[in-house]
C-alpha positions in Angstrom: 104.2 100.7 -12.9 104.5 97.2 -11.5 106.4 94.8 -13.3 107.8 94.9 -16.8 111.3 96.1 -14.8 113.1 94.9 -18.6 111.0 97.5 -21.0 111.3 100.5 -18.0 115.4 99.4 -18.2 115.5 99.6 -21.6 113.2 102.7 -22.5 115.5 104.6 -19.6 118.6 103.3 -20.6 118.5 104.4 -24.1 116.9 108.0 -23.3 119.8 108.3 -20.1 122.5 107.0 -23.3 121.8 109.5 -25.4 120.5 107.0 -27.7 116.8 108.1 -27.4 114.8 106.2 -30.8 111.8 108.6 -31.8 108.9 105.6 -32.1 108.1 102.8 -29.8 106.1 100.2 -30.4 104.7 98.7 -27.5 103.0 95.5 -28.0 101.4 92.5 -26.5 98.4 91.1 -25.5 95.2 93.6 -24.3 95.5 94.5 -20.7 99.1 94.2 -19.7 99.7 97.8 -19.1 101.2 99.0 -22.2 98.9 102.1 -22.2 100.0 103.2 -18.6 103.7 102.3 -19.2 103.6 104.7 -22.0 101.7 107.6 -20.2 104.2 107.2 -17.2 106.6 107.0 -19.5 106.0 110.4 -20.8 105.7 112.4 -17.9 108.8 110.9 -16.4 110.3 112.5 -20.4 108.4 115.6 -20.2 108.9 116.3 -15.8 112.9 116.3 -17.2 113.7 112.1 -16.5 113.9 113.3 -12.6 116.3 110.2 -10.7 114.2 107.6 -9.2 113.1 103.7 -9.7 111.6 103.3 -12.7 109.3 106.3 -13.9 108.9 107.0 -10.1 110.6 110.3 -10.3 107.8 111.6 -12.5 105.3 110.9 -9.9 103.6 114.6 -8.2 105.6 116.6 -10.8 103.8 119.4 -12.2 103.8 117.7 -15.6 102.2 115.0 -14.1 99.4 117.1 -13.3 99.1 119.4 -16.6 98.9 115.5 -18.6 96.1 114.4 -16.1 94.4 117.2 -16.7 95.0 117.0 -20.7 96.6 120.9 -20.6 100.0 120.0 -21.1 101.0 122.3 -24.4 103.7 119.2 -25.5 101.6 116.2 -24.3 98.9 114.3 -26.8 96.6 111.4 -27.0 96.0 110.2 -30.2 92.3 108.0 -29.4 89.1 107.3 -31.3 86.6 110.1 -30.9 82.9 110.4 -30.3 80.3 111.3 -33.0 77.5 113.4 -33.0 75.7 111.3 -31.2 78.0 110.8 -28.6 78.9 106.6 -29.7 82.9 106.3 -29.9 83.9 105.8 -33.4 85.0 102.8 -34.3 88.5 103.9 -35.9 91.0 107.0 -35.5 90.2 108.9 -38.4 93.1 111.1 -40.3 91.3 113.7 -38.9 92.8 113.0 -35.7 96.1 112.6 -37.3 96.1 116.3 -39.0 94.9 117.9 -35.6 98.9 116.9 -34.1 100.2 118.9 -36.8 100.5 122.1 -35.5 101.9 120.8 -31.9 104.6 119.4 -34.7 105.2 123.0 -36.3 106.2 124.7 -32.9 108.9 124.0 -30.4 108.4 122.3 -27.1 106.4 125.0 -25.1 108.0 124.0 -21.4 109.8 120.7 -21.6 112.2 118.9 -23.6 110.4 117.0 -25.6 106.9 116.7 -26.6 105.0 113.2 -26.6 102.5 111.3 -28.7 100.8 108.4 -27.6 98.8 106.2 -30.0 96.3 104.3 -28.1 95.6 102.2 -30.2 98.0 101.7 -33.0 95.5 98.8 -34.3 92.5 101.4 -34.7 93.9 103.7 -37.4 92.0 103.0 -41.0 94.5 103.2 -43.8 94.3 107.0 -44.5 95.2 107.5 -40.5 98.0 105.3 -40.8 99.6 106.8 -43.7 98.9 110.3 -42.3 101.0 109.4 -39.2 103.5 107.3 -41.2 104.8 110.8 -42.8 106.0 111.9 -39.3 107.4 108.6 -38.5 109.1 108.6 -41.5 110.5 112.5 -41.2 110.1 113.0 -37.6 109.8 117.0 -36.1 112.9 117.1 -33.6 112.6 116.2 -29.8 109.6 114.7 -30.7 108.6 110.9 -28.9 106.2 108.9 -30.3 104.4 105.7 -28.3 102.4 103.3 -30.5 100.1 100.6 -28.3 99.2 97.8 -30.4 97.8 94.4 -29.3 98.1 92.8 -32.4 101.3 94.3 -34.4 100.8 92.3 -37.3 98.0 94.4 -38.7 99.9 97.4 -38.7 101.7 98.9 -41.8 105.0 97.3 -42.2 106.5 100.3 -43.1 105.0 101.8 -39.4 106.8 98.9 -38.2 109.9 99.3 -39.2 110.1 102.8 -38.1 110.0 102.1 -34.6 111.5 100.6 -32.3 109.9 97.3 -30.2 109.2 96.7 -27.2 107.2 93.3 -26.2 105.5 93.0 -23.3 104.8 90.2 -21.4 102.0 88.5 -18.7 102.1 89.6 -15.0 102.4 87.1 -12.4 99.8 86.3 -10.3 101.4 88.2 -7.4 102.2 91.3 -9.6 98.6 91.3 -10.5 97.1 90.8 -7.1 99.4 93.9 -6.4 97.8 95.7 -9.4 94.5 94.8 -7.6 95.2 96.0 -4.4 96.9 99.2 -5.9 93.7 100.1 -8.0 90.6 97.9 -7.6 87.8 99.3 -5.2 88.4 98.9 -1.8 84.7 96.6 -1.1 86.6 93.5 -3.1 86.8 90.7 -0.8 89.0 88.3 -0.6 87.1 85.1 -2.8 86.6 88.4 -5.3 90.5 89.2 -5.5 91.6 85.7 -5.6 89.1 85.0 -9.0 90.0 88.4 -10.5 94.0 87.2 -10.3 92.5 83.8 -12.2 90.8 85.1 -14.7 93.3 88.0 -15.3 95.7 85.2 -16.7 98.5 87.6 -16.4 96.6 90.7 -17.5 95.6 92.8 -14.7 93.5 94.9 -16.9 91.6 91.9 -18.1 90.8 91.5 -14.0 89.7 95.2 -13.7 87.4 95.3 -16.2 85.6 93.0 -14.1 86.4 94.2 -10.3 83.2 94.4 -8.4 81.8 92.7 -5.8 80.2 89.1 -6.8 82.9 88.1 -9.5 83.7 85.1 -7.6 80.0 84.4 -7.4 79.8 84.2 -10.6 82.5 82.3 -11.6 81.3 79.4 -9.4 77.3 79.9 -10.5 78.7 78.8 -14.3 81.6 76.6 -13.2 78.7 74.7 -11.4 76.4 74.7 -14.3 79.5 73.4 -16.3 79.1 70.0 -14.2 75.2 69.9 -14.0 73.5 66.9 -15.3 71.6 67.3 -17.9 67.6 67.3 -16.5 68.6 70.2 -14.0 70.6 72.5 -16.2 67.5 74.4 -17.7 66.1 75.6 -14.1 69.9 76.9 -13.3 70.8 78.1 -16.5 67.0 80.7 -16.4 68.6 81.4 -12.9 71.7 82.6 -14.0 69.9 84.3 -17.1 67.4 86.0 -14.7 70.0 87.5 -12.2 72.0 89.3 -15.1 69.1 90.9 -16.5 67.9 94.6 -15.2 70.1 98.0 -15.0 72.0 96.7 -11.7 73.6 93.5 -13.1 74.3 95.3 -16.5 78.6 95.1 -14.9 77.9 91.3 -14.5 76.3 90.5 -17.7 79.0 92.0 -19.2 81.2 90.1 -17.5 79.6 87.3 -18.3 79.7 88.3 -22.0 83.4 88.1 -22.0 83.7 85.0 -19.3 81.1 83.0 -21.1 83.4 82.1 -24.6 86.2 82.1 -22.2 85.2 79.0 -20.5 84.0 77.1 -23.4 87.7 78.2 -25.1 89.1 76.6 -22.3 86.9 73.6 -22.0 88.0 73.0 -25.9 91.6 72.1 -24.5 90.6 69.1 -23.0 88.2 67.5 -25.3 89.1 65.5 -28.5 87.1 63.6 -31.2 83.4 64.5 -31.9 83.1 66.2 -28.4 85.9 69.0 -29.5 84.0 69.8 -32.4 81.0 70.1 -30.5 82.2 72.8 -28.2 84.3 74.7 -30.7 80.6 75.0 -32.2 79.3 76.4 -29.0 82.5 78.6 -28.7 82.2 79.9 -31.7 78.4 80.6 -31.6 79.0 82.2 -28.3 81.6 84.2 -29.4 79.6 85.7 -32.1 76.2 86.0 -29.8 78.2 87.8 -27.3 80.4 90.3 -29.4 77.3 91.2 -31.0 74.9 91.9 -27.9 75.6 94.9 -26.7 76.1 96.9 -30.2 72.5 95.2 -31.2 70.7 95.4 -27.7 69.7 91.8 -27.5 67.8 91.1 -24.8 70.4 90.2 -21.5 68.2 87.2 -20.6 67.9 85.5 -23.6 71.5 85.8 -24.8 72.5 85.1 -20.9 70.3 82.3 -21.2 71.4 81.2 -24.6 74.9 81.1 -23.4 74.4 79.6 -20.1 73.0 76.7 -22.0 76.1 76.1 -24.0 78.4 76.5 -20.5 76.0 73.8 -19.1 76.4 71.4 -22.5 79.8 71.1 -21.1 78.7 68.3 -18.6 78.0 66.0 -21.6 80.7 67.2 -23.7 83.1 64.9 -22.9 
C-alpha cells in the first residue's frame, strides 16, 4: 500500500483493540486503491496480523500465496462472473451470493478468520444485495467482510448501516508517481510518467489503466487540436482518428475514449454564457458516443473522429 496511512491506522488499530467491526465499507472515488487495501488487508488478517508497517507483515506469508493463487479455504472474492459466452456479466448475481454460504457453515480451515471481499459493492442487483444483507445483518463468527463501493449512495441503506466506513481519499501526485514506478511497465518514459500523474488526478489506478508508451503523445496531439483554428482542424482531427484505428492502437483508442469527455469536462470549467452550453452539449454527446463504443463496436475512426471534432470545437468555444 502507499498512502492512505489514516484507514491502515484505523483498520489495525481496531482489529489490534480487540474492537474488530465485522463489515467495512470502503468507499471513494474509482481507482484510489480501495480494492488492494482490502486484499492486503486480508492477508495481513488471515497470515495472523504478523508486526510490521502497515499490512507489510503480510507480505511473502504463505497466505499471501494461497489468496494469489485463489486456494485459500477462508479467503473469497465476491466479483461479477462471465457467461456462456465468455462476456462478464454486468451485475453480481445472488447466485454468487449463495455460493459463500457454505464457507459460512464451517469454521476457519487454517486461520483465524475468514474474509469476504465485495468488489464491487455497487454491482449487486437487489436480489444480491438482500442475499448478502442476511449475513451482514446475523454475521457467522470470525467472519470479515470488505465492501468496495465508489458510489455509496446506491447501496441499501440498511447494508450501510451495517458496516462500518472507511473514506478514502486522492493520492498526491508524488504518492502516485510512486504507485507508477512501483507497478507501471518498466518502457514508460519520463514525458509518459509525468502525464500519467496528470491525468490520474489523484487516482493511480485511473493512470494505470492508461500506462503505455505514447500517453503523453497523445495528450499533446488533442491538447493541440484543442487550440487549432478552425480551417486546419478537420486534416488533424482524421489524423488523430486514423492513428487510433487498427488492432495495435486499440490501448490508445481506449484511452482516448475515456480522455476525450475528460477534456471537454474540463474545458466546461472555464467557459460561461452560450459557449458553456455549447460544450456541455459536446460533453455530453461525447460521453454517450464513447460509453457506448466498445459494447456496440462502432467503428474506432469514426467515433475517434467524431470526438476529435468536438475537442477541436474547443478553439472557438470561448
Amino acid at each position: 500500500m502507499i498512502g492512505h496511512d489514516e484507514q491502515v491506522a484505523a483498520f489495525k488499530s481496531a482489529f489490534n483493540g480487540d474492537r474488530p467491526h465485522h463489515a467495512w465499507l470502503l468507499t471513494g472515488p474509482q481507482g484510489l486503491g480501495k480494492a488492494l487495501f482490502a486484499e492486503t488487508a486480508a492477508i495481513w488478517l488471515l497470515a495472523g496480523k504478523p508486526a510490521g508497517e502497515g499490512f507489510a507483515g503480510g507480505t511473502g506469508t504463505a497466505a499471501a500465496s494461497l489468496a494469489a493463487a485463489g486456494s485459500h479455504p477462508d479467503f473469497r472474492r465476491l466479483v461479477r462472473t462471465e457467461d456462456d459466452k465468455g462476456k462478464l456479466r454486468s451485475v453480481i448475481r445472488i447466485d454468487e451470493v449463495r455460493a459463500l454460504q457454505p464457507l459460512f457453515r464451517q469454521t476457519p480451515s487454517i486461520a483465524d478468520w475468514r474474509v469476504v471481499i465485495v468488489d464491487s459493492a455497487d454491482e449487486m442487483n437487489v436480489a444480491s444485495a438482500n442475499a448478502l444483507l442476511k449475513n451482514l445483518e446475523e454475521p457467522p463468527p470470525q467472519t470479515l467482510f470488505f465492501l468496495v463501493s465508489h458510489t455509496p449512495g446506491r447501496l441499501l441503506p440498511t447494508i450501510r448501516s451495517r458496516c462500518r466506513s472507511l473514506r478514502f481519499g486522492r493520492l498526491s501526485d508524488v504518492q502516485v508517481d510512486a504507485v507508477l514506478a512501483a507497478t507501471a511497465d518498466a518502457s514508460l518514459d519520463d514525458d509518459d510518467r509525468a502525464t500519467l500523474v496528470q491525468i490520474a488526478e489523484g487516482a493511480p489506478g485511473r493512470a494505470l489503466r492508461f500506462a503505455e508508451s505514447g500517453i503523453a503523445a497523445l495528450v499533446e496531439q488533442m491538447e493541440d487540436l484543442s487550440v487549432t483554428p478552425r480551417a486546419a482542424a478537420p486534416a488533424k482531427a482524421l489524423a488523430l482518428a486514423r492513428s487510433l484505428a487498427g488492432k495495435a492502437a486499440l490501448p490508445r483508442y481506449q484511452a482516448f475514449l475515456e480522455l476525450a469527455p475528460a477534456m471537454l469536462a474540463k474545458a466546461a470549467q472555464t467557459r460561461s454564457g452560450p459557449a458553456l452550453a455549447h460544450v456541455i452539449a459536446d460533453w455530453e454527446a461525447a460521453s454517450s458516443l464513447a460509453a457506448g463504443a466498445v459494447a456496440l463496436s462502432l467503428d474506432p475512426q469514426m467515433v475517434a473522429f467524431d470526438l476529435a471534432g468536438r475537442i477541436a470545437a474547443l478553439a472557438e468555444a470561448h
